[in-house]
Structures are given as structure tokens and as C-alpha cells.
VOGU-3710 file (C-alpha; in Angstrom, 3 decimals, decimal comma):
1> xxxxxxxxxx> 39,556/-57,222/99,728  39,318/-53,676/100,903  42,819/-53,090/100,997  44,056/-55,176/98,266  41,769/-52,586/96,629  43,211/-49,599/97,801  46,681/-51,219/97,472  45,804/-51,217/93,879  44,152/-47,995/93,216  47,621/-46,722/95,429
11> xxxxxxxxxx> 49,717/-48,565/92,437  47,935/-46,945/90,121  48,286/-43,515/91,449  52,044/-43,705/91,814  52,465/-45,080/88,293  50,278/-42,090/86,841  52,071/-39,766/88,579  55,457/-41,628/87,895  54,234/-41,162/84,145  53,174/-37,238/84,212
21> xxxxxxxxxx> 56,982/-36,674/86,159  58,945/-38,486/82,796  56,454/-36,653/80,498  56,947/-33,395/81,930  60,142/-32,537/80,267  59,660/-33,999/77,204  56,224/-31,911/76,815  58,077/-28,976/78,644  61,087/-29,806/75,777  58,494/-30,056/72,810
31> xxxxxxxxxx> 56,702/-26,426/73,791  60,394/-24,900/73,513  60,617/-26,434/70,317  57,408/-25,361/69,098  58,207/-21,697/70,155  61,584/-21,271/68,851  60,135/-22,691/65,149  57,389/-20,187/65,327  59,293/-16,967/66,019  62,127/-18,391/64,688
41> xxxxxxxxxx> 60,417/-18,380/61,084  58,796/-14,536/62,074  62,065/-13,541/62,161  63,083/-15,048/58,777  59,530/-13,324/57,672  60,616/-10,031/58,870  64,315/-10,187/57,490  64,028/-12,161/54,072  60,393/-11,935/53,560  59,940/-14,036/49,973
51> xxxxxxxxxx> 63,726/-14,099/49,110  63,849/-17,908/49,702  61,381/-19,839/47,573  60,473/-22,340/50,287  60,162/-19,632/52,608  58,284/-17,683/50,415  55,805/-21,187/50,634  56,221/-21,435/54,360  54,832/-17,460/54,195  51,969/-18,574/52,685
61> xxxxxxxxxx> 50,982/-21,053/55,104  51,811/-19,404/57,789  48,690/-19,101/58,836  48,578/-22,384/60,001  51,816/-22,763/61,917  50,007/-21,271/64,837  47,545/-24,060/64,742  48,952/-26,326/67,608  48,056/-22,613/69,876  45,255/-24,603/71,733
71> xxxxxxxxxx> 47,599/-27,632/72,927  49,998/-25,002/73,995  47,283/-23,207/76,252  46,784/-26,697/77,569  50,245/-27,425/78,299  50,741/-23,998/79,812  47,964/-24,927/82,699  49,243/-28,204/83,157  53,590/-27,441/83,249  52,430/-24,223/85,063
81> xxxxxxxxxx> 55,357/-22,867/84,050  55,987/-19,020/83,528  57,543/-19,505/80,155  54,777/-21,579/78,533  52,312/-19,384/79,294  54,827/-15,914/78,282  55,358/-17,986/75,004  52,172/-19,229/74,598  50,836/-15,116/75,247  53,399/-13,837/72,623
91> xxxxxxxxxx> 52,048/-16,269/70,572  48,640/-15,009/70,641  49,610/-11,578/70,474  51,617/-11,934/66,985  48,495/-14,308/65,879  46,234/-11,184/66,278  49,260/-8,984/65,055  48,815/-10,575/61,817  45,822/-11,367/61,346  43,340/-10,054/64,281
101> xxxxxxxxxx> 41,678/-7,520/61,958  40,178/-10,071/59,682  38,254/-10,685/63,436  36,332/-7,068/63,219  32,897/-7,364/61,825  32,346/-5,210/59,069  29,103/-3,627/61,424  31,935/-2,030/63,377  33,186/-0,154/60,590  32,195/2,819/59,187
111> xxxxxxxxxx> 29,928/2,086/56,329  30,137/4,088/53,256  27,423/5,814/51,973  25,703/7,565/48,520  25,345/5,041/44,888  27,180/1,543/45,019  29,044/-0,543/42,554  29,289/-4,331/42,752  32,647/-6,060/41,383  33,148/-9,810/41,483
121> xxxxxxxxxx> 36,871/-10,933/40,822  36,163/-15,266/40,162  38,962/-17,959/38,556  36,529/-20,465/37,191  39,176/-22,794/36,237  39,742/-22,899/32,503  40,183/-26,963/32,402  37,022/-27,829/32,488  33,572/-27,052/30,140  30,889/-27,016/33,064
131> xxxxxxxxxx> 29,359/-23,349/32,049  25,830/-24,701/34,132  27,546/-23,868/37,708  29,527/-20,809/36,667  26,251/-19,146/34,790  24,046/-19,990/37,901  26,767/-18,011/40,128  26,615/-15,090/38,457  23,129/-14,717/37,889  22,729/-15,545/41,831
141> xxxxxxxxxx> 25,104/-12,646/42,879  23,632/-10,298/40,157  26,850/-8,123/40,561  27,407/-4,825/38,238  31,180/-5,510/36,807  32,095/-9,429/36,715  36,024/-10,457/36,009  36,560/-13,514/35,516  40,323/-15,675/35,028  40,565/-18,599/33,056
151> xxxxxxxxxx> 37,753/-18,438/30,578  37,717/-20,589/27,857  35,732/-21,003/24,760  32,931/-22,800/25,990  32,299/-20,713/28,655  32,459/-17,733/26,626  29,824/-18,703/24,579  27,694/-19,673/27,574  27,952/-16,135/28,798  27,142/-14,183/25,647
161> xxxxxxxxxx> 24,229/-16,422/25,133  22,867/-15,833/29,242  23,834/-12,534/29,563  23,511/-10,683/26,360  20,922/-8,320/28,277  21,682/-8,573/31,785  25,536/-7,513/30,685  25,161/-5,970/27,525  29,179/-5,057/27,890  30,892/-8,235/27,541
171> xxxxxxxxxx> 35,036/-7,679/26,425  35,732/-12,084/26,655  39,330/-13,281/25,542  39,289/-16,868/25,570  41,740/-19,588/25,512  41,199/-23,532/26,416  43,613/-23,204/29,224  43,980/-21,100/32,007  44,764/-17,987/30,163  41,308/-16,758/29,075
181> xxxxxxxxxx> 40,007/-13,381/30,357  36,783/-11,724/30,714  34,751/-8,879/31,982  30,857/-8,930/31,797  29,214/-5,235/32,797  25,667/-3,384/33,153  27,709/-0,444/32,342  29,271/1,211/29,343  32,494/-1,044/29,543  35,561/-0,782/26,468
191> xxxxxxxxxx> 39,281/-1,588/26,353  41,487/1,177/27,128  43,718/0,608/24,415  46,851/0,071/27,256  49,471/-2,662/27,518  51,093/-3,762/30,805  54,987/-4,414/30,901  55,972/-7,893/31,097  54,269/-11,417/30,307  51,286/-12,961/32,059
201> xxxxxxxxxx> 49,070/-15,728/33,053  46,785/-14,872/29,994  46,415/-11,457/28,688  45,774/-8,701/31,261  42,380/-6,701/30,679  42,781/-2,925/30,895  39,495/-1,321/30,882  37,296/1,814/31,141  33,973/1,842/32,611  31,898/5,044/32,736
211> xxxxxxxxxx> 29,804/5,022/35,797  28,316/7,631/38,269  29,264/9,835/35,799  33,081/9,087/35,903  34,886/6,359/33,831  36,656/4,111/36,168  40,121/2,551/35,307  39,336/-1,214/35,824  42,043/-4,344/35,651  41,769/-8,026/35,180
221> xxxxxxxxxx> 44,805/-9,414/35,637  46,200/-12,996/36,618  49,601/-13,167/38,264  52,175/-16,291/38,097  51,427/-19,348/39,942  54,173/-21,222/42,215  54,370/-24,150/41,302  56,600/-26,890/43,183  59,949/-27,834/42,572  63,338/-27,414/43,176
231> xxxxxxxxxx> 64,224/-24,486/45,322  65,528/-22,093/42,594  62,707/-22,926/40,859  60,135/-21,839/43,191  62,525/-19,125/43,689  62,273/-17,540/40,465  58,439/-17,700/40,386  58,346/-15,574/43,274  60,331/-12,895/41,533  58,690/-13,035/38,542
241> xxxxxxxxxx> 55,820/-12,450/40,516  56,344/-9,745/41,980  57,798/-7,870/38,900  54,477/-8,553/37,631  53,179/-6,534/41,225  54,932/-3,822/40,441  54,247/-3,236/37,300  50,415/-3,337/38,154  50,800/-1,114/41,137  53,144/1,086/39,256
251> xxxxxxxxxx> 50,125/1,372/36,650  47,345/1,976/38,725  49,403/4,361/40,879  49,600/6,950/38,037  45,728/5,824/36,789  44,649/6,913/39,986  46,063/10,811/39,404  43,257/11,215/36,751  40,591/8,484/37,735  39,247/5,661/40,410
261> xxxxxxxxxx> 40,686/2,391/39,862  39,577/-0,973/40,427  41,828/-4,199/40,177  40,921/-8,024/40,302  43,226/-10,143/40,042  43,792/-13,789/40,707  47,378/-12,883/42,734  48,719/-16,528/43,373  50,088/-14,907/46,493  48,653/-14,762/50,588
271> xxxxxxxxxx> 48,935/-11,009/52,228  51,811/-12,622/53,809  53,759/-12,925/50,654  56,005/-10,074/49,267  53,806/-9,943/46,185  50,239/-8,646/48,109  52,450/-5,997/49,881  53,942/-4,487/46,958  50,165/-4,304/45,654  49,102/-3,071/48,871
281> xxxxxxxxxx> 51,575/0,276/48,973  49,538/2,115/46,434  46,200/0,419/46,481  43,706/-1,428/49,142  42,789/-4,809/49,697  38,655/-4,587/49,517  38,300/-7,853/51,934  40,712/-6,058/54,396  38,514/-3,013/55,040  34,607/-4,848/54,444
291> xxxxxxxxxx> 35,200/-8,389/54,498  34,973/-10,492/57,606  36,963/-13,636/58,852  39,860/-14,895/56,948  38,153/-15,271/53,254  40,039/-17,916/52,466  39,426/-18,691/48,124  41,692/-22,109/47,193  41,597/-24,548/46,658  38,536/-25,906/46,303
301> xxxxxxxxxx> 36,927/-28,601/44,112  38,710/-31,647/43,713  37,043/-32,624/40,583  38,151/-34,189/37,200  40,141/-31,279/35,558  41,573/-29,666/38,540  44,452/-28,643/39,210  44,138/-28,791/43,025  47,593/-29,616/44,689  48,348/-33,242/46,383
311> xxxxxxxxxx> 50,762/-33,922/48,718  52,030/-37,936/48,948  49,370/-38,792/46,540  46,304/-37,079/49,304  44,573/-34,196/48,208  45,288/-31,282/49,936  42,316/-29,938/52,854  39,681/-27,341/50,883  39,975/-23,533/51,371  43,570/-23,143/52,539
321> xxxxxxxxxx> 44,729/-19,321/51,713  43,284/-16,389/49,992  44,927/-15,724/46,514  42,209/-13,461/44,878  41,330/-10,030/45,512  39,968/-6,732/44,957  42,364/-3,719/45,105  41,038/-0,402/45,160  42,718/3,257/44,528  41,584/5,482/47,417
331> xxxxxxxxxx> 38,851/6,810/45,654  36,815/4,102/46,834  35,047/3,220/50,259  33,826/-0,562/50,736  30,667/-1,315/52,081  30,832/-5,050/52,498  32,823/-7,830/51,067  32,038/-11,374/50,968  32,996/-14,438/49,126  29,946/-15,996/46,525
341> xxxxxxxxxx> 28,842/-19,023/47,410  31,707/-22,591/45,478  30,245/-23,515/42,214  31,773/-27,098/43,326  33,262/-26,896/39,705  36,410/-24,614/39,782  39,224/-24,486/42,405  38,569/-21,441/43,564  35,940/-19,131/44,555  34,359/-15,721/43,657
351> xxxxxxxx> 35,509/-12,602/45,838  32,348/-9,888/45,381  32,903/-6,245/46,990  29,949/-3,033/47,202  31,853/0,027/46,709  30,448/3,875/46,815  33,169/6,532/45,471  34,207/9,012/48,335
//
């Protein structure tokens, strides 16, 4: 019995190892594969950047193409092969390249200091007419300046009925779509009397506040969604939306000769798309200097009304990318930024920032 045992277990042994020897180059095969897709599409990133609609997609979820990182450490230490691990250590090293400073805590930073100004930027989805979980938000982040995409008429009356003394300053544009605009402050708050260039996802709000004894240029603004669809298609969405970047940073480049300027905007774009970089030249992203982790603000709820992407029929996973932001002029430090807390109504959620003026 003993050695019908051991002739067994012996069996076994050779057919495991007869296994691992005809996986070996298939695994060894799939790595390469893995590899030359991953810095194959850098390089597209680096040399096209958005000029191909379904690469400008692919840019946007890039984020996620270095997911399968972990099963590459693993099959590093198992081929034991100088390559894997070289490829799987590049790998790493562009993965921190690209996104390693979201990994900082803001406690590492310097802070800023003196009187401090809180913004919100916050899409509550104009398709729905649940003010209840959009009123409790804003009264639970009790933020100075609130700008808000996508307000429609219901929810415009819900916030000049709750806030008529906590933000006596309310400038609401409201449409029962996704075009409606407002901007709630504690602070003397008006329209500017200024246009923007071009057409938009609803009517961009350019605004003056007057605080700390300065009146701040302030912009709501709501760029051009994607969409899906044919290639040209998704093509020209890109472009138009990054006209629409340039004429914003174009704008609050000469504002911010004569004043501090503030921006929240709903961009439709990831800081890997050609869109947050043209934004980016002139101004700074709020999350990038206090926020910590990746921030990530759609979608979110899947409930009736959304317009939350599906893919073969399946909802697509929760939090994905970050499409809304805070950009600042460099007359602003940032203390901390954060992201308020999902309403579980709209598909996004709120981006809040504490600024001090240098």
C-alpha cells in the first residue's frame, strides 16, 4: 500500500510539473502581450494624445489598464525571468509617473495659512426631481460658494426656499435637462455681465464675488460630454471639447492679470485627456495640490433617471474617473480637498476645496 501510495503521489508530481513546463510559455507569452499593449498605448498617449476618439476613451480609462500589475508581480516570481520583472518594474514606475502624486497625503504638504474660502463644484443630475438628498448635502458641507450643473426647476425652488438666509446670493438658471446652472453664496455674489465664446452644456456662469476684500472672478461652466458612437463621432466631441478648454483657460488667463479666479466645472474629461491639460497650462487642479487618493466623481447612482453608461446591457462599476474639478489662478493656495459624501441620487459627486489667497 505504501508504495502504491508513493507511486501515486510520484504521478502526481510529474503531471504538475508536466503542467507548470506547458504553461510556462504561454504565461511567459501572455506577460509579453500584456507589456507591449501597455506601453504600446503610452506611446500612442504621448504622440496622438486625444486625436483619435477611441483613444481619446482608452485615455480616460487608462487608469485601469494597469490593473492586471498584481498578476504580473506574481508571474514575475514564479517565470523568474529578468524581463518580467524589468517589465513588470517599468510598469510600476510609469503607474507612479502618472499618477503617484495623488498617493501624497495632503499632511505632507505645505498647508496654507491666513482666512479660507470653501467652493463646492457638484452635477446633481438634472433628470431627476429628488431636491431632499441634494438640500441635505449642502447644508451638511456648509461650504461658502456652491456651483452646481444641471439644475432644474424643481431644484431651484428647493434651494431658494432652504437657503434664502444661509446663501442670501443665489444667481440659479434652470432648465429640466441637464443644462441648468447655479451658484448659491454667503458672499456678495452678481453676474459679471461676460459671455464665453462658443456653445455649451447649459449656459456658462461668469461671476464676481467680493470677498476678503477683493472680488474674485468665479466660473461655472459644464463642458461637452462623449458620448458613444461611431469613431468620428466620438472624435468630434473631443474637439469640441477642447475648444471649449481653451476658450475658458484663455478667459481666466487674462481674469487673472486683474483678479483671483476660481473655476468649477463639470469637464467630461480625466487629467489624462487633452482637455484637463489645456485647462491645466494656465490654471491648477485644486484636488492635485490638497486632495488625496485618486478622487474619482462618476458615475455613480444607478437610479431611475440616470444617465449612467451600460455596457452589453450591465451597468457599468461605480466611481470610475474624475470629470469634475476645481481650477484655481495662482492666487490661490489649497488647504484640503475632498469629495462630499454621494447623495445616492445624481451620477456624480460633489468636489469641495478650502482655499486662503497667497
Amino acid at each position: 500500500m505504501a508504495k502504491k501510495s508513493l507511486r501515486v503521489q510520484s504521478t502526481k508530481l510529474q503531471g504538475m510539473r508536466k503542467l507548470k513546463s506547458s504553461l510556462r510559455p504561454w504565461l511567459i507569452a501572455a506577460g509579453w502581450v500584456y507589456y507591449a499593449i501597455l506601453f504600446g498605448w503610452y506611446a500612442a498617449y504621448v504622440i496622438s494624445g486625444d486625436q483619435f476618439g477611441y483613444l481619446g476613451l482608452l485615455n480616460a480609462l487608462s487608469f485601469y489598464l494597469f490593473a492586471p500589475l498584481p498578476v504580473m508581480a506574481l508571474l514575475a516570481m514564479w517565470t523568474k525571468r529578468r524581463e518580467q520583472r524589468l517589465g513588470f518594474a517599468r510598469s510600476i514606475g510609469l503607474f507612479l509617473w502618472l499618477w503617484g502624486g495623488l498617493l501624497i497625503p495632503p499632511s505632507a504638504r505645505a498647508h496654507a495659512e491666513g482666512e479660507t474660502l470653501t467652493v463646492m463644484s457638484y452635477n446633481v443630475l438634472g433628470l431627476h426631481t429628488q431636491t431632499e438628498p441634494i438640500i441635505e448635502t449642502l447644508l451638511e458641507q456648509d461650504v461658502d460658494l456652491v456651483l452646481l450643473q444641471e439644475v432644474n426647476e424643481p431644484l431651484s425652488e428647493a434651494l431658494a426656499t432652504a437657503f434664502a438666509e444661509i446663501y442670501p446670493y443665489q444667481i440659479v438658471d434652470p432648465v429640466n435637462d441637464v443644462r441648468g446652472m447655479a451658484a448659491l453664496s454667503k458672499y456678495p455674489l452678481q453676474a459679471s455681465g461676460e459671455q464665453l465664446p462658443l456653445e455649451w452644456l447649459g449656459r456658462p456662469q461668469l461671476l464676481e464675488l467680493v470677498w476678503n476684500d477683493q472680488v474674485v472672478k468665479v466660473l461655472n461652466v459644464h463642458l461637452y460630454s462623449t458620448g458613444f458612437g461611431l469613431p468620428w463621432a466620438v472624435s468630434h466631441n473631443f474637439r469640441l471639447r477642447e475648444q471649449q478648454a481653451h476658450a475658458l483657460a484663455d478667459y481666466a488667463s487674462q481674469a487673472a492679470h486683474n483678479s483671483a479666479v476660481i473655476v468649477a466645472v463639470d469637464a467630461n474629461a480625466t487629467s489624462m485627456n487633452t482637455a484637463f491639460q489645456i485647462l491645466t497650462e494656465s490654471m491648477t487642479d485644486a484636488w492635485l495640490s490638497g486632495g488625496f487618493g485618486f478622487g474619482h466623481t462618476f458615475p455613480g447612482s444607478a437610479d431611475s433617471g440616470t444617465k449612467k453608461p451600460r455596457v452589453a446591457g450591465m451597468l457599468i462599476p461605480r466611481w470610475l474617473i474624475r470629470i469634475d474639478y476645481i481650477f484655481l489662478s495662482e492666487h490661490w493656495d489649497t488647504r484640503v480637498t475632498w469629495n462630499a459624501p454621494h447623495d445616492g441620487v445624481s451620477d456624480h459627486r460633489a468636489v469641495v476645496a478650502e482655499l486662503s489667497l497667497r
